[in-house]
C-alpha positions in Angstrom: 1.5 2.2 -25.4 0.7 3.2 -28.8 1.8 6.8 -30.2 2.0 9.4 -27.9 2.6 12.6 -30.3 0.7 15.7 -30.1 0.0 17.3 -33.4 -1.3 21.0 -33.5 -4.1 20.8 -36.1 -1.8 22.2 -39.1 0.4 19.3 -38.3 -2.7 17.1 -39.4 -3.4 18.7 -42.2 0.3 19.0 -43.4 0.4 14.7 -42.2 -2.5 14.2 -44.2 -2.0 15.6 -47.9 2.0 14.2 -47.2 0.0 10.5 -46.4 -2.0 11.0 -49.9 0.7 13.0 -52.1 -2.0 16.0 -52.2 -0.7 19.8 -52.4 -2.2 22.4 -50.3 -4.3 23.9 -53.5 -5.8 20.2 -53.8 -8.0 20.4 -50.5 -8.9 24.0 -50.4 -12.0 24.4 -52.8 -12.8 27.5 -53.6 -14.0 28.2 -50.3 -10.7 28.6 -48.9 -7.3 30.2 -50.1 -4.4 28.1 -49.9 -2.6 31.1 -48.3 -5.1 30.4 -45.1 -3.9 26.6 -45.1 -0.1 27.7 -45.6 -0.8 29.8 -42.3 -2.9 27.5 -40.6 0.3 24.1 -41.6 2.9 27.1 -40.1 1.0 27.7 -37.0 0.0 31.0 -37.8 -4.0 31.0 -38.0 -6.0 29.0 -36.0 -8.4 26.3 -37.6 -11.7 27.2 -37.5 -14.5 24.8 -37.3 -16.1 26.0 -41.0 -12.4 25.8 -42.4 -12.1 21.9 -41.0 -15.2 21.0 -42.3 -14.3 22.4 -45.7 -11.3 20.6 -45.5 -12.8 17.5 -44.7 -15.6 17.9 -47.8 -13.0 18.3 -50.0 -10.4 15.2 -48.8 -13.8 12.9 -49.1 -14.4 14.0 -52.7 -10.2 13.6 -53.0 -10.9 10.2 -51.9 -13.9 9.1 -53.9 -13.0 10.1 -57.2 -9.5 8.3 -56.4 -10.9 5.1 -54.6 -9.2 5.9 -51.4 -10.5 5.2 -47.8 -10.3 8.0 -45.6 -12.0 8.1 -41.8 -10.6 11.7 -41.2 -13.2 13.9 -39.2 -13.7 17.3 -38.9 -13.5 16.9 -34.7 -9.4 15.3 -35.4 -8.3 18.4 -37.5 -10.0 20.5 -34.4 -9.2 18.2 -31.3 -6.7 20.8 -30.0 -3.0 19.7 -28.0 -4.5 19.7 -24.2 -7.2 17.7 -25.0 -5.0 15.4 -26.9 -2.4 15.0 -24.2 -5.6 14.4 -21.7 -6.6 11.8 -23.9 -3.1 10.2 -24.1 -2.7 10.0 -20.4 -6.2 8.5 -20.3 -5.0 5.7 -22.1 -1.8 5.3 -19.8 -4.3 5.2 -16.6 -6.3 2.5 -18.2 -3.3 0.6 -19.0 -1.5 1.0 -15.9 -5.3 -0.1 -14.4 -4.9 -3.1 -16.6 -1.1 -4.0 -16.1 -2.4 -3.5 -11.8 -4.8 -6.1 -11.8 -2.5 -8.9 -13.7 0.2 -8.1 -11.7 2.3 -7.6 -14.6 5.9 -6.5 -14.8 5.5 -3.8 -17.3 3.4 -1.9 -15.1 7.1 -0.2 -14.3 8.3 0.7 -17.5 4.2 1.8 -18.4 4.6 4.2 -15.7 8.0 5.7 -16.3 6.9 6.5 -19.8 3.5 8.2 -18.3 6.3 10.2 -16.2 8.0 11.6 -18.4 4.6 12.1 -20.9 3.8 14.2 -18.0 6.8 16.4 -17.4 5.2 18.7 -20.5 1.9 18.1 -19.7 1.1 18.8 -16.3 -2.8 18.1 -16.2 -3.3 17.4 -12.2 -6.0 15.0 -12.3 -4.3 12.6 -14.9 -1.6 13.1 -12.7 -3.1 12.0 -9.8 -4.8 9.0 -10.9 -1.1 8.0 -12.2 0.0 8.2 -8.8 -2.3 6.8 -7.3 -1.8 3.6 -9.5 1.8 3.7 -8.9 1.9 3.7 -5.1 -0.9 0.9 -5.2 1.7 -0.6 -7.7 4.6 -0.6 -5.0 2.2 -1.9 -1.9 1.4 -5.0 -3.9 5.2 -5.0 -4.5 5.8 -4.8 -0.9 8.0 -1.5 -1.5 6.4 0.4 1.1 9.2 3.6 0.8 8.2 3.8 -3.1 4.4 3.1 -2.6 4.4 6.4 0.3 6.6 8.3 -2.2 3.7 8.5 -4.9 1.0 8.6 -2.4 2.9 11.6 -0.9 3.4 13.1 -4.6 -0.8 12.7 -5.3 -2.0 14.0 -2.0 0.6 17.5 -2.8 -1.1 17.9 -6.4 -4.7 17.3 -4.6 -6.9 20.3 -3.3 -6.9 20.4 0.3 -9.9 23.3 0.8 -13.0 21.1 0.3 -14.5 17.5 0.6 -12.7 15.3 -2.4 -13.2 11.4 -2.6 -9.9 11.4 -4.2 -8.1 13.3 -1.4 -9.7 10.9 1.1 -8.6 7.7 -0.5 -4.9 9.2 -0.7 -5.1 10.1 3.0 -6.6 6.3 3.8 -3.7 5.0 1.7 -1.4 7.3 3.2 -2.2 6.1 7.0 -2.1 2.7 6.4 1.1 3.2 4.6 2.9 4.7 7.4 1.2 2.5 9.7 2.6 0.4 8.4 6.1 1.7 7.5 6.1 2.0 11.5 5.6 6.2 11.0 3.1 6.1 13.7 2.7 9.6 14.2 2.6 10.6 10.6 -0.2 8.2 10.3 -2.1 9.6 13.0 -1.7 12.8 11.2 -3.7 12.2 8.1 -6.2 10.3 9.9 -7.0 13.7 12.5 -6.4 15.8 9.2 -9.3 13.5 7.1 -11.2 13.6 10.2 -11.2 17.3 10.9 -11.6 18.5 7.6 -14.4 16.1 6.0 -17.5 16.6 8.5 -19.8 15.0 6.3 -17.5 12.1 5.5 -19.2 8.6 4.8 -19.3 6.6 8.2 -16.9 3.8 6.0 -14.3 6.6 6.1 -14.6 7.4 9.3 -14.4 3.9 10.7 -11.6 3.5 8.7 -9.6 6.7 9.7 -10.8 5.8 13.6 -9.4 2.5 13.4 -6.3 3.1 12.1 -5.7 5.9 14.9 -6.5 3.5 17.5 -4.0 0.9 15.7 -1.0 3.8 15.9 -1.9 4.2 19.7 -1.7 0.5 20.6 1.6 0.3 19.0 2.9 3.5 20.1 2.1 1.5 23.9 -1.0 4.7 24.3 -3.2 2.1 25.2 -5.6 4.8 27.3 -5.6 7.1 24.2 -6.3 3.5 22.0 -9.5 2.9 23.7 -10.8 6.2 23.7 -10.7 6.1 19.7 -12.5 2.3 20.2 -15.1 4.0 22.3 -15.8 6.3 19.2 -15.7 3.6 16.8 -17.5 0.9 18.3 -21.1 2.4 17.5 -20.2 2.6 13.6 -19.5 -0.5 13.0 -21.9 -2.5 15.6 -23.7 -3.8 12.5 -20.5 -5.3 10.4 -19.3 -8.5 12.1 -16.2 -8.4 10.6 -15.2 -5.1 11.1 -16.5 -5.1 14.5 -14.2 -8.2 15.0 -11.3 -6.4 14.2 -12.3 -3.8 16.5 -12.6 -5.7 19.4 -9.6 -7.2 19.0 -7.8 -4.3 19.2 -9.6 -3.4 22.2 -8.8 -6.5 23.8 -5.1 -6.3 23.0 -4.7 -2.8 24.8 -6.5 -4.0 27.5 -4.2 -7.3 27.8 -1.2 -4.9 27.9 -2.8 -3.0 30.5 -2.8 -6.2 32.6 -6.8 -6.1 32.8 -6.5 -9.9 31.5 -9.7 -10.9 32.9 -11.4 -8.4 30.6 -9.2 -9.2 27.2 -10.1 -13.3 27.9 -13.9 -11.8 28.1 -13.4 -9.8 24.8 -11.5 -12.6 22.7 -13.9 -15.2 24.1 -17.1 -12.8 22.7 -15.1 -12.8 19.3 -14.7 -16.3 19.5 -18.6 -16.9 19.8 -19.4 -14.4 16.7 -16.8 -16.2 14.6 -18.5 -19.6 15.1 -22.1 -18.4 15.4 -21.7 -16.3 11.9 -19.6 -19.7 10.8 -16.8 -17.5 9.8 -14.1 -19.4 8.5 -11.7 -16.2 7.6 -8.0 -15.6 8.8 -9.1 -14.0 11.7 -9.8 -17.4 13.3 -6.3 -17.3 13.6 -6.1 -14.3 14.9 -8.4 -14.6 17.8 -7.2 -18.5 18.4 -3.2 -17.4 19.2 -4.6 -14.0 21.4 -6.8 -16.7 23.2 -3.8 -18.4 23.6 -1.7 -15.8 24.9 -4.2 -14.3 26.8 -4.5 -17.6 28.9 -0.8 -17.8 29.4 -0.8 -14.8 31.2 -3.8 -15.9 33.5 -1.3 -19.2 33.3 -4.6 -21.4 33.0 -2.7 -24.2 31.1 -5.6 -26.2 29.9 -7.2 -23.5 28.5 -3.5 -22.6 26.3 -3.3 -26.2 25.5 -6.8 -26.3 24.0 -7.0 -23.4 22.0 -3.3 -23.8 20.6 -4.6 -27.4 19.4 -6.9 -25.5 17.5 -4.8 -23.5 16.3 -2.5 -26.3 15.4 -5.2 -27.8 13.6 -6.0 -24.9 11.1 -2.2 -24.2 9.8 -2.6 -26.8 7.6 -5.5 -25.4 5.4 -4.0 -21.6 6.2 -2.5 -19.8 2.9 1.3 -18.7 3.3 -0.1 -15.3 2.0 -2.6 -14.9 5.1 -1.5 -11.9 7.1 -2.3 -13.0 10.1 -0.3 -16.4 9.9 2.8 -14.8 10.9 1.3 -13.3 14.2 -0.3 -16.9 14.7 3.2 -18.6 14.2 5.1 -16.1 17.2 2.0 -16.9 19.7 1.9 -20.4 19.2 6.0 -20.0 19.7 4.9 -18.2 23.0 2.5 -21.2 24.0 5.4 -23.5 23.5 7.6 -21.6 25.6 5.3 -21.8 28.2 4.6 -25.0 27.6 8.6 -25.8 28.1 8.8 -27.0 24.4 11.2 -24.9 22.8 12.3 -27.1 19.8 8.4 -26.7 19.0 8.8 -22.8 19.9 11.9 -22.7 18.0 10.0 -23.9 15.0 7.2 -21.7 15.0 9.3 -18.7 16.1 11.6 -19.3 12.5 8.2 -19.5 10.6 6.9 -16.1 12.3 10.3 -15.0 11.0 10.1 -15.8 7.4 6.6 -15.0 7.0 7.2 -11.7 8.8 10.0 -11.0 6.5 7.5 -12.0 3.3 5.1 -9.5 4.7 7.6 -6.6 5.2 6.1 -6.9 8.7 9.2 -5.1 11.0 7.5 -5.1 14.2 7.0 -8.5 14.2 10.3 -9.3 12.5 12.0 -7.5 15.6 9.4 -9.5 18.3 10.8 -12.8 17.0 14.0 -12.3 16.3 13.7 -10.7 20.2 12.3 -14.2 21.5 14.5 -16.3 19.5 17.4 -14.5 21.1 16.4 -15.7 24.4 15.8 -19.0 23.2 19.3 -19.4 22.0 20.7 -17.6 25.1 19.2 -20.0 27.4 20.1 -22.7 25.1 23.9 -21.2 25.3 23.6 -21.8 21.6 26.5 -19.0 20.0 26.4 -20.4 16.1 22.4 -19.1 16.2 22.5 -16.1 18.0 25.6 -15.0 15.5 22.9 -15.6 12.8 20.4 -13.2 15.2 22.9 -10.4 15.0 23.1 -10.7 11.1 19.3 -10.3 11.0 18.8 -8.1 13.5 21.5 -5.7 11.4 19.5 -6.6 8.6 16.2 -5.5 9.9 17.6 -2.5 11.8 19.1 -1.2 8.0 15.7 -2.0 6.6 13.7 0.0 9.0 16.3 2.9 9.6 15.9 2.1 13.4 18.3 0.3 15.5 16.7 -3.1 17.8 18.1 -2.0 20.5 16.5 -4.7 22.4 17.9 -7.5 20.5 21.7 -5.9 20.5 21.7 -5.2 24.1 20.9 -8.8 24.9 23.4 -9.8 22.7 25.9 -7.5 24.3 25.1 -8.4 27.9 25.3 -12.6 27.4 28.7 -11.9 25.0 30.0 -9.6 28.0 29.0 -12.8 30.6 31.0 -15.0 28.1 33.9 -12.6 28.1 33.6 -12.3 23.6 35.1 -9.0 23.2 35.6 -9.6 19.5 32.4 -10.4 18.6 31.5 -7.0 21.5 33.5 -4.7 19.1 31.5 -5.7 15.8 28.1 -5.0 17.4 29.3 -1.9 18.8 31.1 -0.5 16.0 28.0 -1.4 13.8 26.0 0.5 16.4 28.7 3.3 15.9 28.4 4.0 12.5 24.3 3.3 12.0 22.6 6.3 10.5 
């Protein structure tokens, strides 16, 4: 960014008649003594708006018996240092705005300057909308630890005491953020806090905050506590197909974990009709197709696995890398393979689900497929590939500060059947000194 110096206004003035060569008795007139522009260039006296404007009359006549240009105003010799520095980090939001949408990588070295701008001038609401920008900055990045850092950092500045659109979208941010960062419970947290605090929060918000509580519960395996969120949701967003979509979905999952299969297959089936009678050609076809999928496996209706993984076969193809719901298509067309008894098909799938899980930051599902391929390569008494499962899985567990215990105990188990105590002592040590 440009120059970022504040100037009290006797630094203007002093800037000014150095800029020209004038001395102070050239601008004062006879209005004003020079002694009152000595004190006002020393910080002493404070500029007046009569004084500035006498100032400026003179410079002008300065200028036009000299043939100088000079754009100088009377509102510059009197725009005092706050509203300066607010103006400053104006410019820094609009350009970190700017660098945001192109992706660019200045955005960094933009903000680090704001930073330290804003170590002398703390104005909050500059400060915030910096913030904000930054941790939208590090999502985008896929640094989730930085992105919650500066969400954390706007929502502490932020009033807490009454309704605030900025507070909510921090705390909407936030959730999601720890959602997921797998911080389920801290999630939950700001949702109840937005939720109990805002009563005359837009229903968008709402829905939002409701829906991520409801995620948090499915993956905490609170399925009961899940659908009781769903129950509240459901009537806000009857009227949005997509969002009621996503809805029933979850709703169908936490009932599918619940073993009430026959009422997830009725759920996922529903969705299935209002994708293709609102012709909706989004990523959550993908979605629905591979819990279809899955859903029928567990009913073991073969046919019906067979068909929809066909379809779901048929739509990779034309599906962008960056969809997030590729990944979760990949491991459940893995799982139709397995039961299928193709598992150099499911092997396949299961190392796509891998590295698109791993493009996504997506740990869960990183751990879910790393999980499956260990049995894969178990049962296939393969050693070379499961060494290569232990490297990720102590990859992953580093990455996420939690140990897959699943994963290491199968490893454990079959090395202990194969009596590989060296290879034993590395997991456990590793297990040892994790912190």
């Amino acid at each position: 960014m440009g120059n970022c110096q504040i100037l009290s206004s006797g630094d203007k003035i002093k800037l000014i008649r150095k800029k020209y060569g004038l001395r102070q008795d050239d601008i004062v007139g006879e209005e004003v003594t020079r002694n009152l522009i000595s004190q006002i260039e020393h910080n002493k006296a404070k500029l007046t708006k009569s004084t500035a404007e006498i100032i400026i009359k003179n410079l002008k006549e300065i200028a036009k018996k000299n043939n100088l240009e000079m754009d100088v105003t009377a509102d510059y010799l009197l725009e005092d240092e706050l509203a300066q520095a607010n103006s400053i980090l104006e410019n820094y939001v609009d350009e970190l705005k700017n660098l945001l949408v192109y992706k660019c990588s200045r955005f960094y070295e933009s903000l680090k300057s704001a930073e330290e701008f804003l170590i002398q001038w703390d104005i909050k609401e500059k400060k915030v909308q910096i913030y904000e920008l930054a941790g939208d900055y590090f999502y985008i990045q896929n640094d989730l630890a930085k992105s919650v850092l500066y969400y954390e950092k706007a929502f502490d500045i932020l009033d807490k005491t009454s309704y605030n659109k900025s507070l909510l979208s921090i705390l909407r941010k936030l959730s999601l953020m720890y959602l997921n960062s797998l911080k389920y419970d801290r999630s939950i947290e700001c949702c109840n806090f937005a939720l109990n605090h805002f009563k005359n929060m837009p229903d968008d918000y709402i829905s939002i905050f409701l829906f991520n509580t409801a995620l948090c519960y499915y993956y905490m395996h609170y399925y009961e506590k899940a659908l009781e969120v769903i129950d509240n949701l459901e009537p806000l967003i009857k009227d949005n197909t997509s969002k009621l979509i996503d809805v029933l979905n979850n709703k169908a999952c936490c009932l599918s974990d619940l073993n009430r299969i026959d009422e997830a297959a009725e759920i996922y089936l529903r969705i299935f009709n209002l994708l293709n009678t609102n012709n909706i050609k989004s990523s959550q076809y993908l979605l629905i197709l591979s819990n279809l999928i899955d859903t029928f496996a567990k009913k073991d209706v073969k046919d019906e696995v067979i068909k929809y993984l066909n379809l779901l076969l048929d739509r990779f193809p034309t599906s962008s890398q960056d969809d997030s719901y590729l990944s979760v298509a990949c491991f459940n067309a893995a799982k139709a393979f397995i039961y299928l008894g193709d598992l150099q098909k499911a092997e396949e799938y299961l190392l796509k689900a891998l590295t698109l899980s791993k493009n996504h930051n997506k740990y869960s599902l990183q751990e879910k497929t790393l999980s499956l391929l260990t049995d894969l390569y178990i049962q296939l008494n393969d050693f070379e590939k499961l060494e290569e499962i232990n490297l990720e899985a102590v990859v992953l567990s580093n990455s996420q500060q939690k140990v897959c215990t699943n994963i290491f105990y199968k490893l454990l188990k079959f090395l202990n059947q194969n009596n590989k105590t060296e290879d034993i002592d590395k997991i456990l040590n590793f297990l040892i000194k994790f912190k």
